[in-house]
LOMI-53323 format. One record per residue (C-alpha): z, y, x. Coordinates in pm, 1 decimal, always signed. Each point is the difference from the previous one (the first is absolute). Layout:
! residues N
{{Z,Y,X}} ...
This chain:
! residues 414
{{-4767.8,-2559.3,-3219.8}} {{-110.5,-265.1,+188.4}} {{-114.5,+189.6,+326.6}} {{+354.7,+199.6,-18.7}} {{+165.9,-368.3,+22.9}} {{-251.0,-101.4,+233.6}} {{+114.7,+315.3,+245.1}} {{+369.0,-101.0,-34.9}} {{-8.9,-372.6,+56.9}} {{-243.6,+117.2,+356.1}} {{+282.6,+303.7,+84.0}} {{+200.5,-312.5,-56.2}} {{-135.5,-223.4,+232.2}} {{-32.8,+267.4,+273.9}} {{+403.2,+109.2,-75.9}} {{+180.0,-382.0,+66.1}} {{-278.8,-180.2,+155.5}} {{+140.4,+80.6,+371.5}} {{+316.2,-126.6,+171.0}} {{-101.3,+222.7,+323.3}} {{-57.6,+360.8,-82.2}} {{-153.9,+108.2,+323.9}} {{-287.6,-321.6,-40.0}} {{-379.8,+112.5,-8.5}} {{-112.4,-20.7,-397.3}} {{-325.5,+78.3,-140.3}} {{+107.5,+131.5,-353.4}} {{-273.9,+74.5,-261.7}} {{-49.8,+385.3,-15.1}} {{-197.0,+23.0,-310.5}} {{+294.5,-103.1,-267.6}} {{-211.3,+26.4,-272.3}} {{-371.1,-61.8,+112.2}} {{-156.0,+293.5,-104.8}} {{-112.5,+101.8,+395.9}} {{+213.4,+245.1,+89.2}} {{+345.0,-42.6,+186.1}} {{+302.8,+49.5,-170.9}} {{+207.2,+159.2,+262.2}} {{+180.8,+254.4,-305.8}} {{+122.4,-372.4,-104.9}} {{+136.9,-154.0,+278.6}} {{+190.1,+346.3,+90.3}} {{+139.1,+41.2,-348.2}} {{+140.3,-351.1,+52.2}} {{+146.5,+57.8,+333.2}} {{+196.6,+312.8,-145.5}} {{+111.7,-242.1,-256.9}} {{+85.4,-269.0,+193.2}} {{+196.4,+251.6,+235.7}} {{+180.4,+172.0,-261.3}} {{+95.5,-343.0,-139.0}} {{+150.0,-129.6,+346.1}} {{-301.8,-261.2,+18.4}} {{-44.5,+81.4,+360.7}} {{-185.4,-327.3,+52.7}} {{-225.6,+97.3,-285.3}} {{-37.7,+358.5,+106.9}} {{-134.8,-104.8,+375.5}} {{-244.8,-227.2,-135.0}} {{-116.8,+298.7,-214.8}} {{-5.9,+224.7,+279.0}} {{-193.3,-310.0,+217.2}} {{-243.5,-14.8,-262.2}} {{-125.8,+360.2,-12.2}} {{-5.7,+37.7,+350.2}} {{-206.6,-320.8,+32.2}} {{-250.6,+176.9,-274.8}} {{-13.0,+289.2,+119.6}} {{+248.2,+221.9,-201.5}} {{+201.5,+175.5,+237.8}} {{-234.0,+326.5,+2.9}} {{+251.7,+301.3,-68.1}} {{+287.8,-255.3,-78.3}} {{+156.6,-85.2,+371.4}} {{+261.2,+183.8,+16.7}} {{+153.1,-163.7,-345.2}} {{-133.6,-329.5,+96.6}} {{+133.1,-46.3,+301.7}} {{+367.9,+147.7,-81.9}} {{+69.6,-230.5,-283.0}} {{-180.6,-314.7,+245.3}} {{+227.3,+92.4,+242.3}} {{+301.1,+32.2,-218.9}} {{-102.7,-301.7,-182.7}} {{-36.5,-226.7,+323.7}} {{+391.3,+128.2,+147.6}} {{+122.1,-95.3,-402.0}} {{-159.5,-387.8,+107.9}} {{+169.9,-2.9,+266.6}} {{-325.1,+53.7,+241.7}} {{+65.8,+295.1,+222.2}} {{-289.4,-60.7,+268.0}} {{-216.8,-20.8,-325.3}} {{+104.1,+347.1,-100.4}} {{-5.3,+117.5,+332.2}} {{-356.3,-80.8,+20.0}} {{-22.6,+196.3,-386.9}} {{+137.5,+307.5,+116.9}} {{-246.1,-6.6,+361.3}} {{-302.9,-25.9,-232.3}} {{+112.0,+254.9,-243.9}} {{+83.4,+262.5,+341.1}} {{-332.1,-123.8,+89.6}} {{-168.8,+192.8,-255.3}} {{+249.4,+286.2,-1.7}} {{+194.1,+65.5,+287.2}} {{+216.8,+262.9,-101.8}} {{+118.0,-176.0,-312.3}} {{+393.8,+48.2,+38.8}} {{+99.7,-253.7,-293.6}} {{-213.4,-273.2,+182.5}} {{+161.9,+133.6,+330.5}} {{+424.2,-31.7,-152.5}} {{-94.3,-319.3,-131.3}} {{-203.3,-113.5,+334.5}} {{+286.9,+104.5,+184.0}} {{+284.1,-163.1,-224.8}} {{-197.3,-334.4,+62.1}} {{-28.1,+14.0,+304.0}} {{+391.4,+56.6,+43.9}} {{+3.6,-303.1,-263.9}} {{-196.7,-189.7,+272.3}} {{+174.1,+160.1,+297.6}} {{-300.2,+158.4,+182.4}} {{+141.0,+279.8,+141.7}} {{-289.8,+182.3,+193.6}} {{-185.8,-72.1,-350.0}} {{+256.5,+153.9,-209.1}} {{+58.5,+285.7,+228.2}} {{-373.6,+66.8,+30.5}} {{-5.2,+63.6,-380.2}} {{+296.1,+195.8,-8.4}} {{-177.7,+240.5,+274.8}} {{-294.5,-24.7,-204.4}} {{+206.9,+157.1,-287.9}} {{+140.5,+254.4,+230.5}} {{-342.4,+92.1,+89.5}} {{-124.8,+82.8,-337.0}} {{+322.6,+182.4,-59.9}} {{+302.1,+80.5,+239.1}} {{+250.2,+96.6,-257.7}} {{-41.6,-336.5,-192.4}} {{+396.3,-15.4,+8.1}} {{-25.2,-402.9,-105.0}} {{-224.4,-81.3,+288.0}} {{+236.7,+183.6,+223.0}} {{+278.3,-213.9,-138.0}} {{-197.0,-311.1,+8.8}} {{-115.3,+52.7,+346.1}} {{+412.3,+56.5,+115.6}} {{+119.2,-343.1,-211.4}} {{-280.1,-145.9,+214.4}} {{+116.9,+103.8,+335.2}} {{+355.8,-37.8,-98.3}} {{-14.2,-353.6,-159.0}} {{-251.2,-124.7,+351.5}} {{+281.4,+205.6,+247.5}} {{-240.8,+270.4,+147.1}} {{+263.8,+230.1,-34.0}} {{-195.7,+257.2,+223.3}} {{-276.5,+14.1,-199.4}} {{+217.7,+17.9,-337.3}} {{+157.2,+294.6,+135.4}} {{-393.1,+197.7,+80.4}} {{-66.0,-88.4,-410.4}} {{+336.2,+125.2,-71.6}} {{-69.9,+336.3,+178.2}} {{-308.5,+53.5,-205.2}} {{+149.9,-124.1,-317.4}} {{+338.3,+250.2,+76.9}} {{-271.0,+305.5,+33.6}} {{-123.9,-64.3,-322.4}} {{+311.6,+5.2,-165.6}} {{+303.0,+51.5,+197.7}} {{+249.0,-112.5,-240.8}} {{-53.9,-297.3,-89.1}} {{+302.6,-200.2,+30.1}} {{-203.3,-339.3,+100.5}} {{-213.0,+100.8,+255.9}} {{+291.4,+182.8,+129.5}} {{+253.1,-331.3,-4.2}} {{-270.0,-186.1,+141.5}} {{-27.7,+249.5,+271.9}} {{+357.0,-59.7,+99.6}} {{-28.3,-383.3,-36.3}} {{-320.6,+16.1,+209.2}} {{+237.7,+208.9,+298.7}} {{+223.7,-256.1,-10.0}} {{-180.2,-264.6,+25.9}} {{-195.1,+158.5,+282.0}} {{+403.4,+64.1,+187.4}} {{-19.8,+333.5,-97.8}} {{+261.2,+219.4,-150.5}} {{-89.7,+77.6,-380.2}} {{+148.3,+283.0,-16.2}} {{-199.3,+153.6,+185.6}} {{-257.2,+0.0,-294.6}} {{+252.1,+261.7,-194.7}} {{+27.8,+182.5,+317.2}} {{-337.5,+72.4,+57.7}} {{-60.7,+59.0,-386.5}} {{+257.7,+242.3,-16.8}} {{-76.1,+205.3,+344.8}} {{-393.9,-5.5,-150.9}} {{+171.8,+197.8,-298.7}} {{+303.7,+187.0,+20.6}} {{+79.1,+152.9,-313.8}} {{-57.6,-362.5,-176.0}} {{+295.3,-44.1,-143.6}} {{-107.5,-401.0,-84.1}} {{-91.1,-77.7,+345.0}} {{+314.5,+146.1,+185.7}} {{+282.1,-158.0,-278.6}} {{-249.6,-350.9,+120.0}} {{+90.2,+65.9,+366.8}} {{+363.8,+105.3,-61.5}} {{+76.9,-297.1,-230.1}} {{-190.2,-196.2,+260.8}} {{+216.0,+135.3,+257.2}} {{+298.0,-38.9,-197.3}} {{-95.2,-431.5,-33.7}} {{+17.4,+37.8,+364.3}} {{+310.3,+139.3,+50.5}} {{-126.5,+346.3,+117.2}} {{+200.1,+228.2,-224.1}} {{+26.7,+287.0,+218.5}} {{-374.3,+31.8,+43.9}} {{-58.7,-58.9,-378.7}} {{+240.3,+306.5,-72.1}} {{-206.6,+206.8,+213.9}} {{-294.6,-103.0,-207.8}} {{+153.7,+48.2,-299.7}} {{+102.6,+371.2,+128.1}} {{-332.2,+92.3,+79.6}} {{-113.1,-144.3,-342.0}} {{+311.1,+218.8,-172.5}} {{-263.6,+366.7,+132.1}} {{-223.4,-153.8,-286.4}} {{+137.9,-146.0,-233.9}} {{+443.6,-8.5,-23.1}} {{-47.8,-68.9,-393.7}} {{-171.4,-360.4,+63.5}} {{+208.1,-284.0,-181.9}} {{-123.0,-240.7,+282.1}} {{+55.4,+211.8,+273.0}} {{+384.5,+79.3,-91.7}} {{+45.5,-371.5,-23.1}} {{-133.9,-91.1,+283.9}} {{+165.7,+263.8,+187.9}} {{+356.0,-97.3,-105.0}} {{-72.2,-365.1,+87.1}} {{-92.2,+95.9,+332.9}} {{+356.1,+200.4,+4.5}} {{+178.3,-286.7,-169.9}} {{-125.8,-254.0,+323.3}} {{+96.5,+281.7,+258.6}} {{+385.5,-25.8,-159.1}} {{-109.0,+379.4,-104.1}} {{+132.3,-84.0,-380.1}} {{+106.1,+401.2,-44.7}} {{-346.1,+141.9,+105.7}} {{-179.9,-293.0,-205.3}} {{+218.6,+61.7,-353.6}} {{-121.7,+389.9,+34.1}} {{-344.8,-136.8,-34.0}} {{+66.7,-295.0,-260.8}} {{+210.9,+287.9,-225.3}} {{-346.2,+213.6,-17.0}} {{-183.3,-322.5,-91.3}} {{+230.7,-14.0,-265.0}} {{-13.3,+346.0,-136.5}} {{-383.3,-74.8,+24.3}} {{+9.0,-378.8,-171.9}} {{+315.5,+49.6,-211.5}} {{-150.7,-253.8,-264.6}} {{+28.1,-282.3,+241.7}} {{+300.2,-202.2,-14.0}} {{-72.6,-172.8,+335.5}} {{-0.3,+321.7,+181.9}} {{+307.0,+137.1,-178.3}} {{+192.7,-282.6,+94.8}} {{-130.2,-38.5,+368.4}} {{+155.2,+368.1,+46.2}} {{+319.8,-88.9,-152.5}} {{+23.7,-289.1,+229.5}} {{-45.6,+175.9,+345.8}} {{+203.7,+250.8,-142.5}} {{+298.1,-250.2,-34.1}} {{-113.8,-104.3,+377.1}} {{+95.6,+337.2,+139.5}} {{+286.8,+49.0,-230.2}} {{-155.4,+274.3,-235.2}} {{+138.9,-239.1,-263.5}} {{+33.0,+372.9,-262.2}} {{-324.3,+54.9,+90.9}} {{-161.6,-402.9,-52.8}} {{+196.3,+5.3,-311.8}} {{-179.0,+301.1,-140.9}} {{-329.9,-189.6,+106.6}} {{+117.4,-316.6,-191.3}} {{+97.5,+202.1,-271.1}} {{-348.0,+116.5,-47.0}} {{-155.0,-390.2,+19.8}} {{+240.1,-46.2,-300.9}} {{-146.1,+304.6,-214.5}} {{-349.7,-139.8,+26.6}} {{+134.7,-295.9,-176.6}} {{-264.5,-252.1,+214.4}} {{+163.4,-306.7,+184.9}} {{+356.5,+94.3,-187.9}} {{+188.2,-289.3,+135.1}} {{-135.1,+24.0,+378.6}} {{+72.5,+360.4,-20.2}} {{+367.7,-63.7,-123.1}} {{+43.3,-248.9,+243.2}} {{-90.3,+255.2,+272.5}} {{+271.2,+247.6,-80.9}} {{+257.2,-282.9,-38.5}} {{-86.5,-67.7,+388.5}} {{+25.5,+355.1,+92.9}} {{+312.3,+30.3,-148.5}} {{+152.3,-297.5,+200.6}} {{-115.1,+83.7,+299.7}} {{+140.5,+352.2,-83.5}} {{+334.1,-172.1,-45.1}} {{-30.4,-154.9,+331.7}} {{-139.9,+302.5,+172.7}} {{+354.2,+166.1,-90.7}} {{+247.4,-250.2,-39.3}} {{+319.5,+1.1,+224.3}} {{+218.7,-281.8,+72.0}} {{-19.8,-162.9,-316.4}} {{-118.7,+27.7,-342.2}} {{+189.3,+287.5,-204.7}} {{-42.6,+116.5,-333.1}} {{-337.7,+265.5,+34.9}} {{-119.9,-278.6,+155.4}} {{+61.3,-238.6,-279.3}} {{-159.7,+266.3,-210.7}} {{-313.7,+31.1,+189.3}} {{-47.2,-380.7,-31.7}} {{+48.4,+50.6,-377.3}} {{-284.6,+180.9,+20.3}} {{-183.4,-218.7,+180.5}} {{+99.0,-281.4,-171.1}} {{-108.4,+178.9,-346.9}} {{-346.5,+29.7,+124.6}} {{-54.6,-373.2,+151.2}} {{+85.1,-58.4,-343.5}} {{-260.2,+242.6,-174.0}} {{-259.9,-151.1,+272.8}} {{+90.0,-330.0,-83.7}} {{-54.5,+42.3,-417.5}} {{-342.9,+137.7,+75.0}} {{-146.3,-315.3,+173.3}} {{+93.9,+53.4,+408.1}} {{+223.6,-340.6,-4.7}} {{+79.6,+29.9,+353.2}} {{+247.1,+231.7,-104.4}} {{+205.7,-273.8,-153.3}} {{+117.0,-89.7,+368.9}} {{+106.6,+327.2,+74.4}} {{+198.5,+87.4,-331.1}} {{+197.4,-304.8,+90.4}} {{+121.2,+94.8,+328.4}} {{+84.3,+344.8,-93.4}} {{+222.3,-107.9,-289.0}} {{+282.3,-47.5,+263.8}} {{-31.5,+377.9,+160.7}} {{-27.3,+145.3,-327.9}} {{+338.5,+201.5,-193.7}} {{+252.7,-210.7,-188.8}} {{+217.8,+102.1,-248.8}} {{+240.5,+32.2,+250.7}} {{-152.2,+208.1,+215.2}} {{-27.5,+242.1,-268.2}} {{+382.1,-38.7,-102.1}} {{+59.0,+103.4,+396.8}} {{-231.7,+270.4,+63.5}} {{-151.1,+138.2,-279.2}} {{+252.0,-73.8,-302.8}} {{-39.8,+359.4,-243.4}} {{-391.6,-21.9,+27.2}} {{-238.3,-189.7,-265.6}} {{-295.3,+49.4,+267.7}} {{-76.2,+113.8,+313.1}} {{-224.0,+73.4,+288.7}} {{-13.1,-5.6,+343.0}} {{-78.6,+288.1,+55.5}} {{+388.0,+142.6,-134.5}} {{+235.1,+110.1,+225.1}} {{+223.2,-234.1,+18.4}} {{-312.2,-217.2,+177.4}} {{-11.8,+293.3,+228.1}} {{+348.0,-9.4,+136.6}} {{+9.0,-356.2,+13.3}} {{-322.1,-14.9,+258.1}} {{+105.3,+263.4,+130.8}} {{-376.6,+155.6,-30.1}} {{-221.0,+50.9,-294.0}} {{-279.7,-279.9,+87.4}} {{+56.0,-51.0,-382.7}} {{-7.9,+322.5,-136.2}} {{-370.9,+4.2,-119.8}} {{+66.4,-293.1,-168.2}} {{+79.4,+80.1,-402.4}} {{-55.2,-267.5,-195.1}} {{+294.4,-123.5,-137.5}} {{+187.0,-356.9,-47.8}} {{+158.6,-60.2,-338.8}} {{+382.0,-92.9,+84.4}} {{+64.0,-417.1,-50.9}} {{+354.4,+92.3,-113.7}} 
């Protein structure tokens, strides 16, 4: 019992007897006196100590089995968790030296190297850092991290040249990585070049990549350059005219070229192809109301209402295609299919506006003064209960049947 308690009160000594870590100590290497050193016990308590966050504890540990004579097969551990410990104090040239002496031994050690190269950042040695990184190349040139370390080096010290040789290598190892492929562009620009030019030269490397050319074409498309981003999108249509991605891009390159017929025949095959998505359904009925297909956009915003997703956004949408049908066909004034029409309308701002899209609120009150009165149905419409404007009354009254698709009917306010 008593040489166990004489052990601890010595490992006890040796733990909080020194204010300066890196200070020369002669500790006592035989712990219990029986002539052999006990380097199994001063490694046991550095794992301890490390595992506990005693970093102080866990260097002196590590100081006291090198000083004895215990690092024999054991470097590689010893010096990590040195290393690691001294950056947790707060003592980065202290781990810096760590990490040297633990490469000493074995070179090619890629966990001493990251963490070598980390502190190095930490201390902002850049040739040393870099040298490690290379060193990790070295052993292996498809050590993706290293790549990626070596660019946030380059990037972060503006040797934008160089970033964009370690992107090159990084982009042949895997060419889709979204990253090294921003970083690419960031890199041109930085460097006055144009960064689309990175798409370009993707996409020419690889024709039939569908993924690279839609990246050019929407590039070309943020740059104004519609027309050459439909010709992109046409060559990309020999391989592929089913791609979701594709047909969108390819009607907002129409859209921006005032080309809203040839873009809606490409947005109405998305739609046959994503008919569950409400978004896309209602983007169609929109352009469609654009052009003045407003039978056709209300067939599309019909379907958005079936899937019974975003029911008050949906109902809102018709209500606007119905008003600017009204106003796509309205003479001089305001007559009665007219009125009805805004009935319509005004019944679904209402519907929208019970299933949660309050900015329909605004819209229900400005239509209540277009809408039919009971006098307007004592006038024009006095034998019917409901009606539609689609009858043919509304017919001879326009004068054309812009209204004649239209069957839903208006309960009489008589």
């Amino acid at each position: 019992m008593y040489r166990y308690t004489k052990i601890f009160l010595l490992m006890f000594s040796i733990l909080f007897s020194y204010d300066n870590y890196e200070e020369v100590f002669e500790p006592q290497c035989d712990m219990d006196f029986d002539g052999e050193t006990d380097c199994s016990l001063f490694l046991s308590f550095a794992s301890t100590n490390w595992k506990g966050k005693d970093y102080r504890g866990c260097v002196d540990q590590y100081k006291t089995a090198i000083y004895c004579g215990c690092i024999n097969g054991e470097e590689e551990k010893m010096y990590r968790y040195m290393g690691r410990s001294f950056i947790e104090l707060g003592k980065p040239d202290s781990a810096s030296w760590a990490f040297n002496q633990g490469l000493k031994t074995n070179p090619n050690d890629e966990v001493l190297l990251e963490y070598a190269a980390w502190n190095a950042g930490k201390l902002n040695n850049i040739q040393e850092q870099l040298y490690f990184i290379e060193r990790l190349l070295e052993i292996n040139p498809e050590n993706v991290r290293a790549l990626e370390r070596m660019n946030d080096t380059y990037k972060k010290n503006e040797m934008f040249e160089e970033q964009l040789r370690i992107l090159e290598v990084w982009l042949n190892l895997d060419s889709e990585n979204k990253k090294a492929i921003s970083e690419k562009k960031i890199a041109y620009g930085k460097l006055g070049k144009d960064e689309i030019e990175i798409d370009k030269e993707r996409w020419n490397g690889d024709k039939r990549n569908i993924q690279y050319g839609l990246d050019y074409a929407e590039g070309l498309i943020e740059k104004g350059n519609n027309e050459l981003a439909i010709e992109v999108c046409n060559e990309l249509m020999v391989y592929d005219d089913s791609n979701k991605r594709l047909l969108k891009v390819i009607s907002n390159a129409y859209i921006n070229s005032y080309q809203e017929s040839q873009a809606l025949q490409y947005l109405e095959k998305l739609g046959e192809l994503d008919s569950k998505n409400v978004n896309t359904l209602l983007e169609i009925a929109d352009l469609c109301m654009t052009i003045g297909e407003f039978k056709k956009g209300y067939n599309w915003v019909n379907k958005s209402i079936a899937l019974k997703i975003s029911t008050g956004k949906c109902y809102f949408q018709r209500a606007e295609l119905l008003v600017a049908l009204v106003e796509y066909n309205i003479n001089d004034e305001v007559d009665f299919c007219d009125r009805l029409v805004y009935d319509l309308a005004w019944e679904d701002y209402n519907t929208s506006y019970d299933n949660g899209y309050l900015n329909a609120k605004v819209y229900i009150n400005q239509l209540e003064n277009f809408i039919t009165t009971k006098g307007d149905w004592f006038l024009n419409a006095e034998k019917f209960s409901e009606l539609s404007p689609s009858n043919k009354e509304c017919s001879n009254l326009k004068g054309s049947d812009c209204y004649k698709w239209l069957n839903r009917k208006v309960i009489s306010k008589r």
